[in-house]
C-alpha positions as CSV (number, residue, x, y, z in Angstrom):
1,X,17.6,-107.7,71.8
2,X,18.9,-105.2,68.8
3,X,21.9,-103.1,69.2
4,X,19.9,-100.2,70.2
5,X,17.9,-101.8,73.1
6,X,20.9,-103.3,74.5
7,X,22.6,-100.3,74.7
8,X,19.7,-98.0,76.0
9,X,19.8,-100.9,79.0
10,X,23.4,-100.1,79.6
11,X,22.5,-96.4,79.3
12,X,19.4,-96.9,81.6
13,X,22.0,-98.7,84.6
14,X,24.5,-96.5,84.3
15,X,22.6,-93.6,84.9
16,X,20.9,-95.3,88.0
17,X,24.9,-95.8,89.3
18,X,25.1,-92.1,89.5
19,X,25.7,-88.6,87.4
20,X,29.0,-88.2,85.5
21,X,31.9,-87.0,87.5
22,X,34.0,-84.2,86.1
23,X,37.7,-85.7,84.9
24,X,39.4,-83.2,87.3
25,X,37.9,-84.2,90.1
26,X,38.1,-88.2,89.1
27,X,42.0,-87.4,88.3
28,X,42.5,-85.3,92.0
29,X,40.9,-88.2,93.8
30,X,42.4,-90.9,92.1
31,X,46.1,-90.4,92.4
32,X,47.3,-94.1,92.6
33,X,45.2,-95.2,89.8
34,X,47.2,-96.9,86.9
35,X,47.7,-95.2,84.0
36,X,46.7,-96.3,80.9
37,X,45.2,-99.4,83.2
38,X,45.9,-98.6,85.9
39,X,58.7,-122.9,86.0
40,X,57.2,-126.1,84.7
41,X,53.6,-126.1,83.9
42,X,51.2,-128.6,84.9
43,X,50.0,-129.3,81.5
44,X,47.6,-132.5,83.2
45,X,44.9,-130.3,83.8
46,X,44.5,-128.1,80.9
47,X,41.9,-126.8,78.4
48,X,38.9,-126.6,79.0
49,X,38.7,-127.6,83.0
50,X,42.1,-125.3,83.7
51,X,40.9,-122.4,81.7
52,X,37.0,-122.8,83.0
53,X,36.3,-122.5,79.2
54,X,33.2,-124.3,79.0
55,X,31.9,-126.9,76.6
56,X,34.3,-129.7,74.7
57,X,38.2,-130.0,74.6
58,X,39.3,-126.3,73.2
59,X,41.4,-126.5,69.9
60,X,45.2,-125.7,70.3
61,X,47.2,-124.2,68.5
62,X,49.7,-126.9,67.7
63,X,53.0,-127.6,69.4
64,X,55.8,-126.3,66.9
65,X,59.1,-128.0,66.4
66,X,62.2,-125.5,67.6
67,X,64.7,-125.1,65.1
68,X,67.6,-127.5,65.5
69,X,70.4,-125.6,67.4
70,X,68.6,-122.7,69.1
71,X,67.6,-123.3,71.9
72,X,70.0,-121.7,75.1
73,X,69.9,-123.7,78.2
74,X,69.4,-121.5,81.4
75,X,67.1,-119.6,83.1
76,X,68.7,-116.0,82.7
77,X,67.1,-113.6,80.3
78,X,67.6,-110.1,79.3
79,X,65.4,-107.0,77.0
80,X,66.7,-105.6,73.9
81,X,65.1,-102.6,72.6
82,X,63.7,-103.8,69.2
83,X,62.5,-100.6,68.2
84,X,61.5,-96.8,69.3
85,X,59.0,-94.2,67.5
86,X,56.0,-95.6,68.9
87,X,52.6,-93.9,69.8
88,X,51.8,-95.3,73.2
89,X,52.1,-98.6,71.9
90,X,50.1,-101.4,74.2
91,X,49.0,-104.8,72.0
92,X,51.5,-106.3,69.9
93,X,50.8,-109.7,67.7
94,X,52.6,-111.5,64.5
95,X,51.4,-110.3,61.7
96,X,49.3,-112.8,60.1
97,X,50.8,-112.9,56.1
98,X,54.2,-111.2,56.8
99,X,56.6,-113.9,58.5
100,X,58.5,-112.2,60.9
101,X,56.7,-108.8,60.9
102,X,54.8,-107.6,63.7
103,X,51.2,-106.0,64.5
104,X,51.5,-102.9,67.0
105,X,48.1,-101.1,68.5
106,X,48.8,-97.4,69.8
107,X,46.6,-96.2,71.9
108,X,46.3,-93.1,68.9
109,X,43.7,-95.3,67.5
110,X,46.6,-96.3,64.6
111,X,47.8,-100.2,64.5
112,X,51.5,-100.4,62.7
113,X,53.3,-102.7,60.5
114,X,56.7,-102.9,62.4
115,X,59.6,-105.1,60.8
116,X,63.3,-105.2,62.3
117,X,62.8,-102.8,64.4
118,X,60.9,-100.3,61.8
119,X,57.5,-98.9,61.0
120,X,56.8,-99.9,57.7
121,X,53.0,-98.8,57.0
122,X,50.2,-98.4,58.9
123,X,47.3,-101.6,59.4
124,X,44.7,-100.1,60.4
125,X,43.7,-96.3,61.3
126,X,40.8,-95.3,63.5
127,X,42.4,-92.4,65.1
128,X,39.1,-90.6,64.2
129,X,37.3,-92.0,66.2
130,X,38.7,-92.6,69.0
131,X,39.2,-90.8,72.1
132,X,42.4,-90.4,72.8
133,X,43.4,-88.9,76.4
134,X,44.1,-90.0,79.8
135,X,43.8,-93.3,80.7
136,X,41.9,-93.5,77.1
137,X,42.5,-95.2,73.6
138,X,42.5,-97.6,71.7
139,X,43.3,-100.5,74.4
140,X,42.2,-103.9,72.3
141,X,43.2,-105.5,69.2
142,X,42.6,-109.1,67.6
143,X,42.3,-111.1,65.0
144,X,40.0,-113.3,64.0
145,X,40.8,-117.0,64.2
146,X,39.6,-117.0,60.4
147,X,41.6,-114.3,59.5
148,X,43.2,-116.0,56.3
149,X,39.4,-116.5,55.4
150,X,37.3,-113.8,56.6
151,X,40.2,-111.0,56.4
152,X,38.2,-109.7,60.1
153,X,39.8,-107.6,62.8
154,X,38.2,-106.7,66.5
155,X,39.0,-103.6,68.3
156,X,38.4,-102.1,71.9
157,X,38.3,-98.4,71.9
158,X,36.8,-95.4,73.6
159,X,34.7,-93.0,71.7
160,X,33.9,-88.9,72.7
161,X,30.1,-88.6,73.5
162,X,28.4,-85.8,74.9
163,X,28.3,-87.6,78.7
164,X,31.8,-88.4,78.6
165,X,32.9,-91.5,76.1
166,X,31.5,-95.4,75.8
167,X,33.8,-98.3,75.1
168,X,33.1,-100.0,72.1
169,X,34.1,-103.2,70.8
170,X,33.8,-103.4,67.1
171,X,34.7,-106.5,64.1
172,X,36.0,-104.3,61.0
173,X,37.7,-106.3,57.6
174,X,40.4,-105.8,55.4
175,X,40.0,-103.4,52.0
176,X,38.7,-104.8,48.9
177,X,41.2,-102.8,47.3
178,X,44.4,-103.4,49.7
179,X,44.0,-106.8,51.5
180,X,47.4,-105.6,53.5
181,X,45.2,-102.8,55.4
182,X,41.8,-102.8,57.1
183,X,38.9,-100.6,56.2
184,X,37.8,-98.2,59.0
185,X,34.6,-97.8,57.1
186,X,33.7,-101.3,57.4
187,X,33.1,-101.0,61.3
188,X,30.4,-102.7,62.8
189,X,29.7,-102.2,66.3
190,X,29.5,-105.3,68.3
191,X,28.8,-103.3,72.0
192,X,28.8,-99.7,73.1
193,X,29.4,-99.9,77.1
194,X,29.0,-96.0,78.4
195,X,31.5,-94.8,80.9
196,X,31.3,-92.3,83.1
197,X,34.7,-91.4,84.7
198,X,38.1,-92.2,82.4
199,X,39.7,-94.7,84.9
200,X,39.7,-98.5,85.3
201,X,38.7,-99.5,81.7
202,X,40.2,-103.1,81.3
203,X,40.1,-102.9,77.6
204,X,41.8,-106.5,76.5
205,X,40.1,-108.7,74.1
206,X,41.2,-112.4,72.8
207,X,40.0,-114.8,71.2
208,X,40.2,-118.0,73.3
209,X,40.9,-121.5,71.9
210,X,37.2,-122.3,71.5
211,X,36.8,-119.7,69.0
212,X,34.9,-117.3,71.3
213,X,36.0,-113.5,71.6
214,X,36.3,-112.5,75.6
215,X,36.5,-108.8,76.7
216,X,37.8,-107.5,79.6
217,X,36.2,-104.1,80.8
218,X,37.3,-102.7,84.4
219,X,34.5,-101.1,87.0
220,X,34.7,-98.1,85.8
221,X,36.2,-96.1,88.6
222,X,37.1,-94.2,90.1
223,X,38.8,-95.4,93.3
224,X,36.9,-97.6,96.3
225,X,34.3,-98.1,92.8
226,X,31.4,-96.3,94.5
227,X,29.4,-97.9,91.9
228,X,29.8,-101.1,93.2
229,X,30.2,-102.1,89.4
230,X,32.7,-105.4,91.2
231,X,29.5,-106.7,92.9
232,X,26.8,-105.7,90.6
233,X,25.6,-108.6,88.4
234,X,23.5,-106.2,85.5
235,X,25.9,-104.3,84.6
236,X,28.9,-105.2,82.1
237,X,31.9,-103.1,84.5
238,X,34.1,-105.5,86.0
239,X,33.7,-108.7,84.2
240,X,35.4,-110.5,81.5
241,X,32.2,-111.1,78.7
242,X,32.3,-114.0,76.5
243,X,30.7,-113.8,73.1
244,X,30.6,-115.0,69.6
245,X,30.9,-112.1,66.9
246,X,28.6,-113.5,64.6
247,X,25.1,-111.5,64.5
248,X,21.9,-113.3,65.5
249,X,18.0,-112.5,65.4
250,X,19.2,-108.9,64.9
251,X,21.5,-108.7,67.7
252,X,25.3,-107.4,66.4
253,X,26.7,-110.9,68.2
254,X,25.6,-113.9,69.8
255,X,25.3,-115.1,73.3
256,X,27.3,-118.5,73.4
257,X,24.6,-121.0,74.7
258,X,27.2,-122.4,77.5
259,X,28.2,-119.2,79.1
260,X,27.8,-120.2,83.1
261,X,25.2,-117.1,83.6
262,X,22.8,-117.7,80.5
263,X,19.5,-118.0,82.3
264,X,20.6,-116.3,85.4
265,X,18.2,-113.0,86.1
266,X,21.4,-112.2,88.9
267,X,24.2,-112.0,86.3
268,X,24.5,-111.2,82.5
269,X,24.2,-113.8,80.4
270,X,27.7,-112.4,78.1
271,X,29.0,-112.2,81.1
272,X,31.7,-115.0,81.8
273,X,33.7,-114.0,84.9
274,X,32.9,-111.1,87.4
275,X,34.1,-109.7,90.8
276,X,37.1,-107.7,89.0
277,X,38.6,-104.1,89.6
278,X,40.5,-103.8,86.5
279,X,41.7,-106.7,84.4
280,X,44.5,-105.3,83.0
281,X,45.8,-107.3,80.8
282,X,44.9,-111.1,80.3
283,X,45.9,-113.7,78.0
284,X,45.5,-117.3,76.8
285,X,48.7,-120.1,77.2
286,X,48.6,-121.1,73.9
287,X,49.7,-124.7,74.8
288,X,47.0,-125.3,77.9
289,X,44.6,-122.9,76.7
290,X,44.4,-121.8,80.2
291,X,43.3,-118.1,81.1
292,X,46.4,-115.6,83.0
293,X,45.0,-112.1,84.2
294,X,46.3,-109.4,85.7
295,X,44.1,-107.7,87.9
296,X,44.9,-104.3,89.4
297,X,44.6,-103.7,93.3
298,X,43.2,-101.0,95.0
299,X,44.9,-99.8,98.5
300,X,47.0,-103.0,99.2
301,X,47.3,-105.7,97.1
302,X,47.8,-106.8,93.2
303,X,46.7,-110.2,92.1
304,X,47.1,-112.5,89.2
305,X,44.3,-115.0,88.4
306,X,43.8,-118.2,86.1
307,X,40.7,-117.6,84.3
308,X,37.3,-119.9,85.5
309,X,34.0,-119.7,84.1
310,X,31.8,-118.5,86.4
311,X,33.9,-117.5,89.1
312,X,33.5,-114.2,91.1
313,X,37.1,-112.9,91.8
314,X,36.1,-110.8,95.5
315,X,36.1,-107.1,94.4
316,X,34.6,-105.2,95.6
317,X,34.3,-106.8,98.8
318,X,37.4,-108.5,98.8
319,X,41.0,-107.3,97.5
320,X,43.2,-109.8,96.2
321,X,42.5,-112.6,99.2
322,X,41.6,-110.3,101.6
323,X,38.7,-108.8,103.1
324,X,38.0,-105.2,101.7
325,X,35.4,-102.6,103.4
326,X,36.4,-99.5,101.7
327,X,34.4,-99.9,99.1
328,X,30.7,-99.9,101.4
329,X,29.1,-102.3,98.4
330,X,27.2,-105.0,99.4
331,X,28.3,-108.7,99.3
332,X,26.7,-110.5,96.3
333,X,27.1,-113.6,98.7
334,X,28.6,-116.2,96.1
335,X,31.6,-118.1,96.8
336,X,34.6,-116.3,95.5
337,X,38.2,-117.5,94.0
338,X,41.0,-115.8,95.4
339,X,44.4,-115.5,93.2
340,X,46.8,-118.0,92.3
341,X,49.7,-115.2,93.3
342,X,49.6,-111.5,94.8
343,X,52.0,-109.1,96.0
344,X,51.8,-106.2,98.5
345,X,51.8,-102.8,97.0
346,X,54.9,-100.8,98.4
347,X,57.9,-98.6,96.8
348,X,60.1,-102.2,96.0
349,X,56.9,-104.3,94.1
350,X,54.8,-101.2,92.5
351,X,51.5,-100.8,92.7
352,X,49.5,-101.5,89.3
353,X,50.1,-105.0,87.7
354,X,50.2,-105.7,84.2
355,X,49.4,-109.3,83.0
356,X,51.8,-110.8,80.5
357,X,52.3,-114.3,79.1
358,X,53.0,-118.1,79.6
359,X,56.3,-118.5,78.0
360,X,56.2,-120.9,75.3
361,X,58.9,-120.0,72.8
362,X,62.0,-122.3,71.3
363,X,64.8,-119.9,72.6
364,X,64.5,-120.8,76.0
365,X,63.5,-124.0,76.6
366,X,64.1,-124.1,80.4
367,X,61.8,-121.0,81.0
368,X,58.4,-122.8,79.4
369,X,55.5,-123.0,81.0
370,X,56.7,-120.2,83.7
371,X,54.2,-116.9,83.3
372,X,55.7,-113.0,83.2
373,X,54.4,-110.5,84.0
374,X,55.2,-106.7,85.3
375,X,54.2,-103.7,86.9
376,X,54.1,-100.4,85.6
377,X,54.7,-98.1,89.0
378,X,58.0,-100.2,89.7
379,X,59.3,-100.6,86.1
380,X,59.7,-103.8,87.6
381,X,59.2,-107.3,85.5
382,X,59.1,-111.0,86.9
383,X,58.6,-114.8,85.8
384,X,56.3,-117.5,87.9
385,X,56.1,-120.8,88.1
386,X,52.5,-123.2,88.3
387,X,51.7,-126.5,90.1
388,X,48.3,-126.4,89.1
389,X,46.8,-124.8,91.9
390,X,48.7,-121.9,92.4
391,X,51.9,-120.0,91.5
392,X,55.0,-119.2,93.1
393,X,58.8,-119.2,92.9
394,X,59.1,-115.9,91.5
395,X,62.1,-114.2,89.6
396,X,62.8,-111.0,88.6
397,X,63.8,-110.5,85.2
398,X,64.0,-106.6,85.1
399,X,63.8,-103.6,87.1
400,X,64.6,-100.1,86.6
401,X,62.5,-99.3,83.5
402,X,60.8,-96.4,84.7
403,X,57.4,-95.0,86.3
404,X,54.2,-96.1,84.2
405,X,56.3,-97.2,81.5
406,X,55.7,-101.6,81.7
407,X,52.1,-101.8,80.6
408,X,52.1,-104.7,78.3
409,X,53.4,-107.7,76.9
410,X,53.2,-109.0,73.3
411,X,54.1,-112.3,71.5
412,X,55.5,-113.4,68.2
413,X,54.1,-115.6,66.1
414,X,57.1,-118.3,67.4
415,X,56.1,-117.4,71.5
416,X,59.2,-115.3,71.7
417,X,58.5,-112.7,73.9
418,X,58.4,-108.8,73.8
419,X,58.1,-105.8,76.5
420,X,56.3,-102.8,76.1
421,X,58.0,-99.5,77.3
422,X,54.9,-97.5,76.9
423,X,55.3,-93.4,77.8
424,X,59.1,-93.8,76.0
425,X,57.4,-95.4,72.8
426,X,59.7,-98.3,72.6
427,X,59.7,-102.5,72.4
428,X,61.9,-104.6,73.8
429,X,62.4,-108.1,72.7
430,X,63.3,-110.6,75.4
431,X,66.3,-112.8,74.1
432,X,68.5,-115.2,76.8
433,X,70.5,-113.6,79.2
């Protein structure tokens, strides 16, 4: 199916789910709704069982060696701002030719070259095309696991139409002329997912160790998702989709043949994990391979999932491991998983989680392995520790960092750690306490 069809099908289903809402009403009966989103390791079972990646043994990135004489023994950790001036910033990566320089998306559509703590040029600049307000943005960025040979990029954004605005995942490349920036006008639209209220938008995408691009996108919204987007197997809304960029009998990308729902009229076949409310955040251990998300509760509880293939995480019938009837969708009636951790929503945890990383960095050698993550009504951050079958043992690592403000993590091209401080613009690097 061309790019067209495909999207005319999405167009066709959403319009079945009901008439756009206006944002005023969506925002007056949302209130709780996040904004922008809303240790050892048991590295036995890893790759492609742990992670439900399906198909052979993943490709790791290899184990590096730590510098002799810096790792700090202990489990104590602190956050030092490592720079301010940002736009809403929300993704940040290495840079991939610039040792020690960083890649930072804003949600202004703009990604930035930031180096000791400055902005020094811009990567990429899509700002005009993307829509820029509310819980809106530019929310995805990656690069391509061939980036030193196909110089290829992959966005998630939102885009103005006249219903409201779609989310579109895109693969642009770097100039011809400036190999050190990317060319907006080398965009090619991979999917166009319209949306019809501006909450619960998911918006991650990474590449996983078998070379496959996943994409998070959240129900929808708004609240209670009277869509039943959770539960609905045809529709893309609250899934994590699996596909592989490269185009195919004129489709923009291909389905991978071992997605768990190819050949399954119930489900769609990019589709590689369902039953989610709004996955903000997930991320790949880069030593296990194994899947971390962070999935945002509704009334009560907030959840944090390892990523299976095929699995149907409960909403919107179920919240977290619970039973939930405030929603009124029907039960799709397939087993579902239930989270490796959650946490009540109340005025001392927060209420919006936001999935972060498996440390696996050389400065701290005794935290490895353990997973941290945040939530952004608390200003609250924590680590966790894994057996394998679930996770526990948590810490706090920081509190106190303001309302909305913790919405994502980011990584260094050594695992080091950094913390996003998102309404205040700033990034904090996380260094032994």
């Amino acid at each position: 199916m061309d790019l067209e069809a495909r999207n005319g099908a999405i167009r066709r289903w959403i319009r079945r789910a009901g008439v756009p809402l206006a944002i005023a009403a969506l925002l007056a009966g949302c209130p709780a709704d996040p904004s922008p989103g809303g240790g050892g390791d048991d590295d036995s079972a890893v790759a492609s069982e742990s992670a439900g990646l399906p198909g052979a043994t993943p490709s790791l990135s290899p184990v590096r060696r730590c510098r002799e004489g810096l790792p700090v023994q202990g489990g104590s950790v602190r956050f030092v701002r490592e720079a301010e001036g940002l736009v809403h910033p929300l993704v940040v990566l290495p840079h991939p030719t610039r040792k020690g320089a960083l890649l930072v998306a804003q949600r202004d559509g703009r990604v930035v070259v930031l180096r000791d703590g400055r902005v020094e040029g811009t990567f990429l600049d899509l700002s005009d095309r993307v829509y820029y307000a509310t819980e809106n943005g530019l929310l995805g960025f990656a690069l391509s696991p061939g980036f030193a040979r196909d110089g290829l990029v992959y966005v998630h954004f939102h885009e103005a139409t006249a219903e409201l605005f779609d989310s579109v995942v895109a693969e642009l490349a770097v100039s011809a002329e400036d190999p050190e920036t990317v060319d907006p006008g080398t965009a090619r639209d991979l999917l166009r997912v319209p949306q019809s209220n501006p909450s619960h938008n998911g918006g991650a995408l990474e590449f996983g160790p078998d070379g496959m691009l996943y994409i998070a996108l959240g129900d929808g919204g708004p609240s209670h998702d009277p869509h039943c987007s959770g539960s609905d197997g045809e529709t893309p809304l609250g899934k994590i989709l699996r596909i592989d960029p490269t185009p195919s009998g004129g489709a923009p990308y291909t389905v991978p043949a071992d997605n768990p729902f190819v050949g399954d009229d119930g489900v769609l076949d990019e589709a590689w994990a369902w039953g989610l409310r709004n996955p903000w955040r997930f991320t790949f251990d880069r030593e296990t391979g194994r899947m971390w998300i962070g999935d945002v509760g509704q009334d009560r509880w907030e959840e944090i999932d390892v990523g299976i293939a095929g699995a149907h995480y409960g909403w919107s019938v179920r919240e977290g491991a619970h039973e939930y009837d405030g929603s009124g969708c029907e039960d799709p009636g397939v087993p579902t998983v239930d989270p490796v951790f959650e946490y009540a929503q109340d005025e001392a945890t927060g209420a919006s989680v936001t999935g972060g990383y498996v440390y696996r960095g050389c400065r701290m050698p005794d935290l490895r392995g353990r997973y941290f993550f945040a939530d952004a009504v608390s200003g609250q951050a924590w680590s966790l520790a894994w057996d394998g079958e679930a996770a526990g043992d948590r810490i706090e690592v920081l509190s106190g960092m303001g309302f909305w403000e913790l919405v994502a993590w980011g990584e260094d091209e050594e695992g080091e750690l950094y913390l996003v401080r998102h309404q205040a613009g700033e990034l904090y690097r996380m260094v032994p306490g």
